[in-house]
C-alpha positions in Angstrom: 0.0 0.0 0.0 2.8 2.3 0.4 3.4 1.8 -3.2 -0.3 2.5 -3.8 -0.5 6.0 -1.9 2.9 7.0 -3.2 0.9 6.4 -7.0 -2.4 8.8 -5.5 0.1 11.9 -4.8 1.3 10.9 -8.2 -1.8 11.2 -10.5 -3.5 13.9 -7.7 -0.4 16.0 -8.6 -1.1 15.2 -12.5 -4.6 16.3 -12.1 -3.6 19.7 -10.3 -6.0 18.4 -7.6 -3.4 17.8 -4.9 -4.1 18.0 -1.6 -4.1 21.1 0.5 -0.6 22.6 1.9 -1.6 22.7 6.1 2.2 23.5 7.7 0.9 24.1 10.7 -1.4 21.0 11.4 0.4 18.2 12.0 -1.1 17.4 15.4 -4.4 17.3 13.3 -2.9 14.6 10.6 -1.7 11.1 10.9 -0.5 8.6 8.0 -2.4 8.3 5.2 -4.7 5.4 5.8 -5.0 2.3 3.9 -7.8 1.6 1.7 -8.9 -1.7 4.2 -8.4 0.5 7.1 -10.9 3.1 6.2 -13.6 0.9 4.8 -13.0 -1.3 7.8 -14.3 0.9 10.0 -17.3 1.2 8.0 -18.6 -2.6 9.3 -19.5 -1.7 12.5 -22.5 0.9 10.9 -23.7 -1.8 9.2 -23.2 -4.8 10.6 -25.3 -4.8 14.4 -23.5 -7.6 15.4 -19.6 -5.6 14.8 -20.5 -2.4 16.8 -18.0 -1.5 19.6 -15.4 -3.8 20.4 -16.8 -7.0 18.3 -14.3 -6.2 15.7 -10.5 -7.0 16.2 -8.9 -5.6 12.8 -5.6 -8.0 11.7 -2.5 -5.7 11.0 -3.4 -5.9 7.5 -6.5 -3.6 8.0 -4.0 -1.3 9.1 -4.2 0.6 13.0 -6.8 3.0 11.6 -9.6 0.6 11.1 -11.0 0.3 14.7 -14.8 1.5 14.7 -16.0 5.1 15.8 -19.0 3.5 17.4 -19.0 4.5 21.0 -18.9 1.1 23.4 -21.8 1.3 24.3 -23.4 0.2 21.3 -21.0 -3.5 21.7 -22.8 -6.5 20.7 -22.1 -9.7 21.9 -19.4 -11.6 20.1 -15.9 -11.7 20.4 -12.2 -12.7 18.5 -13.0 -11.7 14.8 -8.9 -10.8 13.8 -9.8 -10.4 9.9 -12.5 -8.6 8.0 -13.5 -11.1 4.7 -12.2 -14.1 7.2 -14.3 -13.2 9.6 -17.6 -12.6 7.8 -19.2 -15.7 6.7 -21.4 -15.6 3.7 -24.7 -14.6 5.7 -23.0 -11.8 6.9 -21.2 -10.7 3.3 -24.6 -10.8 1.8 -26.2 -8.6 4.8 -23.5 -6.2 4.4 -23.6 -6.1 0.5 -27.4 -5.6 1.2 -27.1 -2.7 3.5 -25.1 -0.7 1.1 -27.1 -1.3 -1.6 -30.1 0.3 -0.2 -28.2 3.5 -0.1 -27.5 2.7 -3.4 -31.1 2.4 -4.1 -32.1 5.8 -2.7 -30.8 7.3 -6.1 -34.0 6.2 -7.9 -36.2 7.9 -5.0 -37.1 11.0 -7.0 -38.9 8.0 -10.0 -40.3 5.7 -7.2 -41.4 8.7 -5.0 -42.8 11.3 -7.2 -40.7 13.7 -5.9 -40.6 17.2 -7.2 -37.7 19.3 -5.7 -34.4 16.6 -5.3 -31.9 18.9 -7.0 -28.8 16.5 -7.1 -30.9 13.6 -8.4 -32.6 16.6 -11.2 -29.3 18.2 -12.5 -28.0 17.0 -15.6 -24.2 16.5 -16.7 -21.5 14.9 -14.2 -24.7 14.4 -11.7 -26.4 12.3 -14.2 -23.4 10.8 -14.8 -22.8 9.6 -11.5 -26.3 8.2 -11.5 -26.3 6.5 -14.6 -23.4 4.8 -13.5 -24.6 3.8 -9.7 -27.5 2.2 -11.6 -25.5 -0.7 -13.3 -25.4 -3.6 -11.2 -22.3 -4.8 -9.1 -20.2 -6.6 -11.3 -19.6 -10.4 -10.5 -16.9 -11.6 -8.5 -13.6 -12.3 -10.3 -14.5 -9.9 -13.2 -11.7 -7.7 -12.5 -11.8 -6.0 -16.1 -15.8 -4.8 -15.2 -14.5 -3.7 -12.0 -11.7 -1.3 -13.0 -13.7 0.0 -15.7 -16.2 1.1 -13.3 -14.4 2.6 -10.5 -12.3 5.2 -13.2 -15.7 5.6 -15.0 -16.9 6.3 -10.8 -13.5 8.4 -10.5 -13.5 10.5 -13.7 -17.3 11.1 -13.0 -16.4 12.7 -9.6 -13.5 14.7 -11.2 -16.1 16.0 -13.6 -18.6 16.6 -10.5 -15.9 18.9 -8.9 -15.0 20.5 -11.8 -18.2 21.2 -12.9 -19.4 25.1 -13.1 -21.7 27.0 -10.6 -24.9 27.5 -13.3 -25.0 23.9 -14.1 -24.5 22.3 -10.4 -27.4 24.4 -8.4 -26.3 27.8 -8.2 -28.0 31.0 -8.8 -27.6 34.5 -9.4 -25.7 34.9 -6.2 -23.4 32.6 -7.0 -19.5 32.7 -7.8 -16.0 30.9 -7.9 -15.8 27.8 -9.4 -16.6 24.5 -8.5 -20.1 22.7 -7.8 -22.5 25.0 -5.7 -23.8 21.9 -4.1 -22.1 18.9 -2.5 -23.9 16.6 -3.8 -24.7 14.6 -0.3 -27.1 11.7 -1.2 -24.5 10.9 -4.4 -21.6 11.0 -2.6 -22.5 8.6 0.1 -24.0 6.2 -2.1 -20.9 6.8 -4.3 -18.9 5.7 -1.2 -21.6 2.5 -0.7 -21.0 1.4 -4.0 -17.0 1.6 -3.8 -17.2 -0.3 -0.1 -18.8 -2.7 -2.2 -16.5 -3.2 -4.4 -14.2 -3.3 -1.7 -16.0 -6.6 0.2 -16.5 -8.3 -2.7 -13.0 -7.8 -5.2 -11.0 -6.2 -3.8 -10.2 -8.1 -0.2 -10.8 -11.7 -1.9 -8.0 -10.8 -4.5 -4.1 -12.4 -4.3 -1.8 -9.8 -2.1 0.0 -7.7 -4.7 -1.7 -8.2 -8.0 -1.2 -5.4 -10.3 -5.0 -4.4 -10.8 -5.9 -4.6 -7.3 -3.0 -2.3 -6.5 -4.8 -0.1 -9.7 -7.9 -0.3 -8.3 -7.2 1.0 -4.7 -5.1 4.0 -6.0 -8.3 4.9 -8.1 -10.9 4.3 -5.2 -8.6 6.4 -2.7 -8.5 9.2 -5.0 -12.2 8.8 -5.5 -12.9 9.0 -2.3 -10.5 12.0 -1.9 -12.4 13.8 -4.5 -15.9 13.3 -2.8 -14.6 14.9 -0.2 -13.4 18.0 -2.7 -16.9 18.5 -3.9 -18.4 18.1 -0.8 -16.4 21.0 0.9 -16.7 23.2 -2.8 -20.4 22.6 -2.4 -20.2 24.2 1.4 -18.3 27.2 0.4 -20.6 27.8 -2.5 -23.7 27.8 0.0 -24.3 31.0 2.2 -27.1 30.0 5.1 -26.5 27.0 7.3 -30.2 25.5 8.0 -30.0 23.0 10.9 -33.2 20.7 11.7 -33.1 20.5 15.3 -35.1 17.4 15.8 -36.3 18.3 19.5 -34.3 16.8 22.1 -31.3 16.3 20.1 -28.3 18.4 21.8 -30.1 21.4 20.0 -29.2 24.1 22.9 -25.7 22.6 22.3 -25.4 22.9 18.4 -26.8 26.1 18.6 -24.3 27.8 21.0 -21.5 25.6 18.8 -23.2 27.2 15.9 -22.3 30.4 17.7 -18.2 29.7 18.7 -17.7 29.3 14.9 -19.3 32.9 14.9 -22.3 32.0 12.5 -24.8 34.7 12.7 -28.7 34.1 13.6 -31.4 36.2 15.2 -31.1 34.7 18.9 -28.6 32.2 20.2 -30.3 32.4 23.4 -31.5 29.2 25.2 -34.8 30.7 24.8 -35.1 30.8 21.1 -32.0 28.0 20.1 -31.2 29.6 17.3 -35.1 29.8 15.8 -36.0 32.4 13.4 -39.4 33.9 14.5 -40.6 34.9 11.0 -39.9 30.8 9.9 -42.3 29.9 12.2 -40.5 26.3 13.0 -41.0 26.6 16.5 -42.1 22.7 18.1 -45.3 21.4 17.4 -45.8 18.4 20.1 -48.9 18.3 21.8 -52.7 18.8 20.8 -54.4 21.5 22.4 -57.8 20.2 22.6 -56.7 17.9 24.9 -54.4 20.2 26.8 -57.5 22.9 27.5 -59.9 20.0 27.8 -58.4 17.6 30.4 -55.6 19.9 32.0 -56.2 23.6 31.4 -59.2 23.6 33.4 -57.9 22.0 36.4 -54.5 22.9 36.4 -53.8 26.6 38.1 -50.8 28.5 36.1 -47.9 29.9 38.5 -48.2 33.2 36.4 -51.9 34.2 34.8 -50.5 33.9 31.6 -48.5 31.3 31.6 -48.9 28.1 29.8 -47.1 25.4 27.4 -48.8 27.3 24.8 -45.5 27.8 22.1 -45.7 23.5 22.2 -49.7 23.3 22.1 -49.5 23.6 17.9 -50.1 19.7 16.8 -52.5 20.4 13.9 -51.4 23.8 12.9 -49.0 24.9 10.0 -46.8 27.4 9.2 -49.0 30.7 9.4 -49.7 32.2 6.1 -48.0 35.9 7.2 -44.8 33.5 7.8 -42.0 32.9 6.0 -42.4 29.5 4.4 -40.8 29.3 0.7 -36.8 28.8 0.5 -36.5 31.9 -1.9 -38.6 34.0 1.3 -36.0 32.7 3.5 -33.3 33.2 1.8 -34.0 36.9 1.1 -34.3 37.5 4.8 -31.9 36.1 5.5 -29.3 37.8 3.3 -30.9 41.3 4.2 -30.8 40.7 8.4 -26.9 39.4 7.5 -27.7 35.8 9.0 -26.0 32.9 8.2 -27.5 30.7 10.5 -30.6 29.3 11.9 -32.4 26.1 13.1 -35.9 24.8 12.3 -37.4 22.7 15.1 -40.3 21.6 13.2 -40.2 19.9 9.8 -38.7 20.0 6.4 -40.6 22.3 3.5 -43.7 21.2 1.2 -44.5 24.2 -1.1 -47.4 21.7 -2.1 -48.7 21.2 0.7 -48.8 25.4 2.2 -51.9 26.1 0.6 -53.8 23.5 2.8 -55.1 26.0 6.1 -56.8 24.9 8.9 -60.0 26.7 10.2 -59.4 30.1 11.2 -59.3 29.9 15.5 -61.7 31.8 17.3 -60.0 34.8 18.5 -60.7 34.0 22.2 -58.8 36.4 25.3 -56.1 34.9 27.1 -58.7 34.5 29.8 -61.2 33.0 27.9 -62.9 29.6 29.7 -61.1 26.4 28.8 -63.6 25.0 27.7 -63.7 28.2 24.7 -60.1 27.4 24.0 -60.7 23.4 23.8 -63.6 24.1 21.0 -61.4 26.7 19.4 -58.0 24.8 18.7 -60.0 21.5 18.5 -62.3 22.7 16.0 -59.3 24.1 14.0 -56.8 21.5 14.3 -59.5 19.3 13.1 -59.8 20.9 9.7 -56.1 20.6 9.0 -55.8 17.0 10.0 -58.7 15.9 8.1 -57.9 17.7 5.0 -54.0 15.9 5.0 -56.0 12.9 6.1 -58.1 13.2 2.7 -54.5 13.8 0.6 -52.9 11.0 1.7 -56.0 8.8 1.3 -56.4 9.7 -2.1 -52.7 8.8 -3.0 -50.6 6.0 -4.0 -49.5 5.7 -0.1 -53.0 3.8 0.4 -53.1 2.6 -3.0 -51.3 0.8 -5.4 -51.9 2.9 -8.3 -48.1 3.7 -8.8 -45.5 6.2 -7.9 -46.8 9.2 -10.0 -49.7 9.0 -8.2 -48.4 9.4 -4.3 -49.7 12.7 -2.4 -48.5 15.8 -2.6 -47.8 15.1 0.8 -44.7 13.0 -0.3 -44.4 14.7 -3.7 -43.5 17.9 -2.5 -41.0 17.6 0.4 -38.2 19.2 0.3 -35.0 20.7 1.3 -33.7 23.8 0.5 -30.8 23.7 -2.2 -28.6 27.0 -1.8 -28.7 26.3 1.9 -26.8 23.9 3.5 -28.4 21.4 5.6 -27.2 19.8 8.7 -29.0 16.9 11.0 -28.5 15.7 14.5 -29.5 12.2 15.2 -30.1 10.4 18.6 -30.8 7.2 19.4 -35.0 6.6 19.1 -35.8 5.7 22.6 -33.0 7.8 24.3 -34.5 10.7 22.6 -38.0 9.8 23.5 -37.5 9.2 27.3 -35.7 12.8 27.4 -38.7 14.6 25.5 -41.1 13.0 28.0 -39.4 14.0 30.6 -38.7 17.5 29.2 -42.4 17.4 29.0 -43.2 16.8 32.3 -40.7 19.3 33.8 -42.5 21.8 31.8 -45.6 21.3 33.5 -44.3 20.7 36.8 -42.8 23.9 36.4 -45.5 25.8 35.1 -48.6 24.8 37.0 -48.9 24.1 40.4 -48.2 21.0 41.7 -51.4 19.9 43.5 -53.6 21.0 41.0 -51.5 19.6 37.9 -51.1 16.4 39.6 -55.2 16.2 40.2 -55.9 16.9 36.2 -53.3 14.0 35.1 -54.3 11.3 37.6 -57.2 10.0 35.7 -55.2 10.2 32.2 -52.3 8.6 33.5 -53.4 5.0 32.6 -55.3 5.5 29.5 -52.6 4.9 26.4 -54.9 5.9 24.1 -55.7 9.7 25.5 -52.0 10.2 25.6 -51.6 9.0 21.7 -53.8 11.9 21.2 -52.7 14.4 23.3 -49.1 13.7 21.6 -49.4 12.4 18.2 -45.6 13.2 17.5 -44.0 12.1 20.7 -45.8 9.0 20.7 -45.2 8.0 16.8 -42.1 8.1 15.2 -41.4 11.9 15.7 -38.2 11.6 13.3 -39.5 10.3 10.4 -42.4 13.0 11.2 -39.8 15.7 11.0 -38.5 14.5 7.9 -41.7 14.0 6.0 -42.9 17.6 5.4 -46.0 19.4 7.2 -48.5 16.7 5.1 -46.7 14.1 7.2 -46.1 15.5 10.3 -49.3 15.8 11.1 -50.7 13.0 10.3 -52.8 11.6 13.2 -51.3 9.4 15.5 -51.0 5.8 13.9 -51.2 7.3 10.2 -47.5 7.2 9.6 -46.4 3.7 9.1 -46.7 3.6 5.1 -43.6 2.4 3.3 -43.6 5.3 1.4 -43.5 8.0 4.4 -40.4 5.1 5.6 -38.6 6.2 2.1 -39.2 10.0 1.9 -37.6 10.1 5.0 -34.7 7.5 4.1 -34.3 9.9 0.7 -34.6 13.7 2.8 -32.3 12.1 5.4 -29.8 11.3 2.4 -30.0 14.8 1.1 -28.5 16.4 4.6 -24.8 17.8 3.4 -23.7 16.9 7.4 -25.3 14.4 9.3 -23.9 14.4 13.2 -24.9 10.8 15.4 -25.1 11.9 19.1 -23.9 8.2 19.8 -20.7 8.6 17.7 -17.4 8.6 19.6 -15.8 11.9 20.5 -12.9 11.7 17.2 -15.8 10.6 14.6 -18.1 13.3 16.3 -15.2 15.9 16.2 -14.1 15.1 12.7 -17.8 15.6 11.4 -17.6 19.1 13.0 -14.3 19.9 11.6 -14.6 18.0 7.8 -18.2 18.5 7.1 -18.5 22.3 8.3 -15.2 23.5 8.7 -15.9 24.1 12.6 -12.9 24.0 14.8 -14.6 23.2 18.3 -16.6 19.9 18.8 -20.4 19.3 20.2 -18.7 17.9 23.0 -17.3 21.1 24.2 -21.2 22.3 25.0 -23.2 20.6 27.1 -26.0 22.9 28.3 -29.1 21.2 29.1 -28.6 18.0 31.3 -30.4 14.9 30.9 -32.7 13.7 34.1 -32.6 10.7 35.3 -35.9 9.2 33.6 -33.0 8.6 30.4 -30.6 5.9 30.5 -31.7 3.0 28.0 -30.2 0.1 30.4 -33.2 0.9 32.9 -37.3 -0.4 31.7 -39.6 1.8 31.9 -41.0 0.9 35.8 -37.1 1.7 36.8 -36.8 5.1 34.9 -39.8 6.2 36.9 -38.7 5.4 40.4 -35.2 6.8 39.6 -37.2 10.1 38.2 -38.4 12.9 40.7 -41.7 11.5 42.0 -43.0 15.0 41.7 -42.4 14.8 38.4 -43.2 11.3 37.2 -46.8 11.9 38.2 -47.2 13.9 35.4 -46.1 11.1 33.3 -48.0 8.0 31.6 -48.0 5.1 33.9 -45.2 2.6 33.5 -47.6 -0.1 31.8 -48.6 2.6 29.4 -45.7 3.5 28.6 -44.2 -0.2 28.1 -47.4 -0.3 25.8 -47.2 2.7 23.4 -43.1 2.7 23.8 -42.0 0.0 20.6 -44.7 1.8 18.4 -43.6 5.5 19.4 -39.9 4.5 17.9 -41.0 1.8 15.4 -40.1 3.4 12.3 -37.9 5.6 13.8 -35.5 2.9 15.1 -35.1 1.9 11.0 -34.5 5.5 9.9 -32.0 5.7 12.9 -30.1 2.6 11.4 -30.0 3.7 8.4 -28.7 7.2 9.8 -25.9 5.3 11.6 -24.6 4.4 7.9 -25.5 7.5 6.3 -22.8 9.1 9.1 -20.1 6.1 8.5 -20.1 6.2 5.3 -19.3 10.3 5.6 -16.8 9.2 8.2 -14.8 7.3 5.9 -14.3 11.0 3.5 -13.9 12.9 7.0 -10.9 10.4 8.3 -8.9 10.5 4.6 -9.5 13.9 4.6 -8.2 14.2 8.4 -5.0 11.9 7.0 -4.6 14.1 3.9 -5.7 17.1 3.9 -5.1 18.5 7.0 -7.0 21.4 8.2 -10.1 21.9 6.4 -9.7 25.9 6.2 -6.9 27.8 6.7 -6.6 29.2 9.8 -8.8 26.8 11.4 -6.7 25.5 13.7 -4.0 28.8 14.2 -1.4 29.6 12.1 -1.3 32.8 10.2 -4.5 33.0 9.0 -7.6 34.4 10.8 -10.1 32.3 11.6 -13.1 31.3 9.3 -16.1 32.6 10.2 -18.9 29.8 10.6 -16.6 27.4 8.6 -17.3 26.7 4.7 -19.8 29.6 4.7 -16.6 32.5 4.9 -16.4 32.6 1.8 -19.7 34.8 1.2 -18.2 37.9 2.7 -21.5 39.4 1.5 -23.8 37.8 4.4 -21.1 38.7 7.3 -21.9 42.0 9.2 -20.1 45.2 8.5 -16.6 45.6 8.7 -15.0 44.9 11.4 -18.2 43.2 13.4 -17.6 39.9 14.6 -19.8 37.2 13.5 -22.1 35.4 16.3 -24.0 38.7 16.9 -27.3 37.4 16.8 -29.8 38.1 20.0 -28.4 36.1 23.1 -24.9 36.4 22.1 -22.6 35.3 24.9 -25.7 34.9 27.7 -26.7 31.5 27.5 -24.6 30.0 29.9 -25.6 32.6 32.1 -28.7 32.2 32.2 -28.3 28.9 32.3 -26.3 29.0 35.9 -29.4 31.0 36.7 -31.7 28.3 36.3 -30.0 25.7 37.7 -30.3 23.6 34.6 
């Protein structure tokens, strides 16, 4: 292999597409790895039975290849010392399977319908790099098929990162050359398909044949190019859109968000980086329910007070907000913001139109009784109609992909932002949301009289379905589906084709961070996919209570909570009921999440090897450093001269006021 990287500096230096001089990062680079040691520590992601320590990479996978999975996430077998050798053919196929459905989410713009996937749309090196993901996996021992498709795979990507702004997603605002997109959901299956090719050529092949020493020069250069467009797509992009999937380190990104000194309307731990014209605040509980069973009985600490800004289950984006991407973006550029998060779902222009009833206009003292009729009423109205859309589409049908919903048709991201995702295990994140939820109300009400309007609920599983439709069912795949999924009632959104949009939008995220990752793979993500210096783990604002850790069931978590709070809860046999079907379809998005990120960590740790500091002055050295990473380049969007970036609303207080709360 030494043989084969000293060939890659070689034809990089050929192409004039060398790596990046970084003089003053060597603590941030190692040796350049092999090709077996960086697709070896792709098995654990997809492979449940090599996560954490199962694996024991031979010296010929090189000292690189150990996994990034945190332990915790260990299985139960032991003493593996080779990769092929220790993979029988149950397990090859299983892996080979699991790639290929990232593979396969390259045809989800034909099988879903959908209208706005801009990498999967563009024509040129894009449709290149389709066309040739869709020819099948050549057969073992066909070494002539295989090297003609990984330089077909390589000069496609060269083509990719050469490719001009106009024809690769970018607008009138855009300049420079190279791709204004990165190109996300191609690149990793681009990476699938190669790991492929690695498992089934390239590691049964004799040591030191001539093609297979060919054939890993080509990949790693490949694989070094992905990386290329992927930061060229960054820089091109001027707004950072984070979907803060509630509950996911959110307070934490956002005040990381901040250190890199991106700009937003409020960093505060009030607001978390929301954007109040957006309208993307939480939308978790129904507020029928709320005013119905709790309102009444339970007596606010302050007149006014209530859960009011969560109480939005059934109600859209209002029609005064902001709710296109161009609307955004405009915004955006004129407030100087380059920044912001969206704790509600992705966009659906085909959707917007839909309304819900207009709401009474009742006084903040108005009877609860008024205020159950009014939200109930409206809620109703928007529910029903998305009910009716889906109902009449091809997800309760088999009439064929061009006739699914708009409600699946029309999700979306926004291209000329880019877009970054925080995942967390399914059931972690759900036993921290209720609890979150219970503190609330604990906090706001008074105790007596909040613990008298939740006794007679607390058994009944099915009044807490509807009082939290998105808690209670799969609340990831409801943030990924678009407002005609979201809210969909509770039990509505197990249809294999809400299962794939969310596979394909979760694809389509330039930077996709796993809460469960180790602290290297979670601080290369940080530094390779954004171009942040500082890691998530340096901010850790809100703590977890003790109703959280997965190794307890659900009767321990509540005796371990505060019994104060844990009466505002769901019984324990309620929630052992409604628990599997709250994360069902969650749990397989979050699997195929956990590949998603290990396929990007195999680019990240070649890049770490190679490249060296993502941006200059990143890490010190003589330049200054980058404002909120990739996006410096769009000196247009940062403040006048001479402000510092990270001046939105909240700057600097959060951690006070966090010490102030005693949180």
């Amino acid at each position: 292999m030494r043989r084969a990287a000293s060939a890659l500096a070689v034809l990089l230096a050929g192409l004039g597409l060398g790596v990046l001089p970084s003089p003053a990062t060597s603590a941030h680079r190692g040796e350049t790895p092999t090709l077996d040691g960086l697709f070896s520590g792709l098995l654990p992601y997809i492979l449940p039975d090599a996560r954490g320590a199962d694996w024991k990479l031979g010296e010929d996978f090189g000292r690189d290849g150990g996994t990034a999975l945190a332990s915790g996430h260990a299985g139960g077998r032991r003493g593996r010392d080779t990769i092929r050798g220790g993979l029988n053919d149950d397990e090859l196929e299983e892996a080979l399977a699991a790639l290929e459905s990232v593979v396969a989410v390259v045809g989800a713009r034909e099988q879903l319908g959908l209208v706005r996937v801009y990498e999967l749309s563009i024509a040129g090196a894009a449709q290149r790099v389709r066309e040739l993901l869709a020819r099948p996996l050549p057969e073992e021992g066909n070494k002539d098929e295989v090297i003609k498709l990984i330089e077909a795979m390589q000069a496609a990507v060269i083509a990719l990162r050469l490719s001009p702004r106009e024809t690769s997603g970018g607008g009138a605002g855009s300049s420079g050359s190279g791709p204004a997109h990165s190109f996300p959901l191609l690149r990793r299956a681009l990476v699938a398909r190669l790991a492929q090719v690695w498992l089934k050529h390239l590691l049964t092949a004799p040591a030191g044949s001539v093609w297979v020493e060919k054939a890993r020069v080509v990949v790693l250069e490949t694989l070094l190019q992905l990386f290329h467009v992927h930061r060229s797509g960054m820089e091109a992009r001027s707004v950072l859109e984070f979907m803060h999937v509630s509950k996911n380190a959110g307070t934490s990104l956002c005040k990381l968000a901040e250190a890199a000194q991106c700009q937003t309307q409020d960093f505060g731990m009030g607001r978390t980086c929301l954007v109040r014209e957006f309208d993307d605040q939480p939308r978790w509980l129904n507020a029928s329910h709320h005013w119905t069973h709790i309102g009444g009985v339970a007596r606010p600490h302050i007149d006014y007070d209530s859960p009011a800004a969560y109480l939005m289950f059934g109600f859209p984006r209002g029609p005064k907000r902001l709710r296109t991407c161009a609307q955004r973006l405009n915004a955006l550029r004129r407030a100087h913001w380059d920044f912001f998060a969206n704790e509600y779902t992705v966009m659906n222009d085909l959707v917007v139109d839909i309304s819900p009833e207009a709401a009474a206009d009742l006084a903040f003292n108005a009877s609860a009784e008024a205020k159950a009729a009014s939200t109930g009423a409206a809620a109703q109205t928007y529910v029903g109609s998305l009910t009716a859309l889906v109902e009449s589409g091809a997800e309760s049908n088999s009439r064929g992909a061009a006739n699914y919903s708009d409600a699946v048709r029309g999700a979306h991201l926004c291209r000329r932002f880019a877009n970054l995702l925080v995942l967390r295990d399914p059931t972690d994140r759900l036993r921290s949301h209720l609890a979150f939820f219970a503190e609330t109300y604990f906090r706001m009400y008074n105790p007596n009289t909040s613990w008298t309007a939740f006794e007679p609920v607390r058994s009944d599983a099915a009044w807490w379905r509807a009082f939290m439709p998105p808690l209670l069912d799969n609340y990831l795949l409801r943030t990924l589906g678009g407002e005609g999924v979201f809210h969909q009632p509770a039990g509505a959104v197990g249809r294999p084709a809400f299962l794939a949009l969310g596979k394909a939008m979760m694809a389509q995220y330039d930077v996709l961070m796993v809460l469960e990752m180790d602290a290297n793979a979670s601080s290369r993500t940080t530094a390779y996919g954004l171009g942040w210096s500082k890691p998530l783990s340096a901010f850790r604002l809100r703590n977890s209570p003790p109703l959280v850790p997965a190794r307890l069931n659900w009767a321990q978590a509540l005796a371990k909570a505060d019994p104060n709070v844990a009466r505002l809860l769901p019984t324990a046999e309620v929630l052992q009921k409604v628990a599997d079907d709250a994360v069902r379809y969650d749990n397989e998005l979050y699997t195929f999440g956990l590949m998603l990120a290990g396929l990007d960590d195999v680019i990240w740790r070649l890049a770490n090897a190679t490249v060296g500091e993502p941006l200059p002055g990143m890490w010190g050295g003589a330049h200054s450093s980058p404002r909120c990473g990739y996006l410096h380049k769009h000196r247009h969007l940062v403040g006048p001269e001479g402000e510092a970036g990270g001046r939105g609303r909240g700057h600097g207080t959060a951690e006070r006021r966090a010490r102030r709360r005693g949180r």
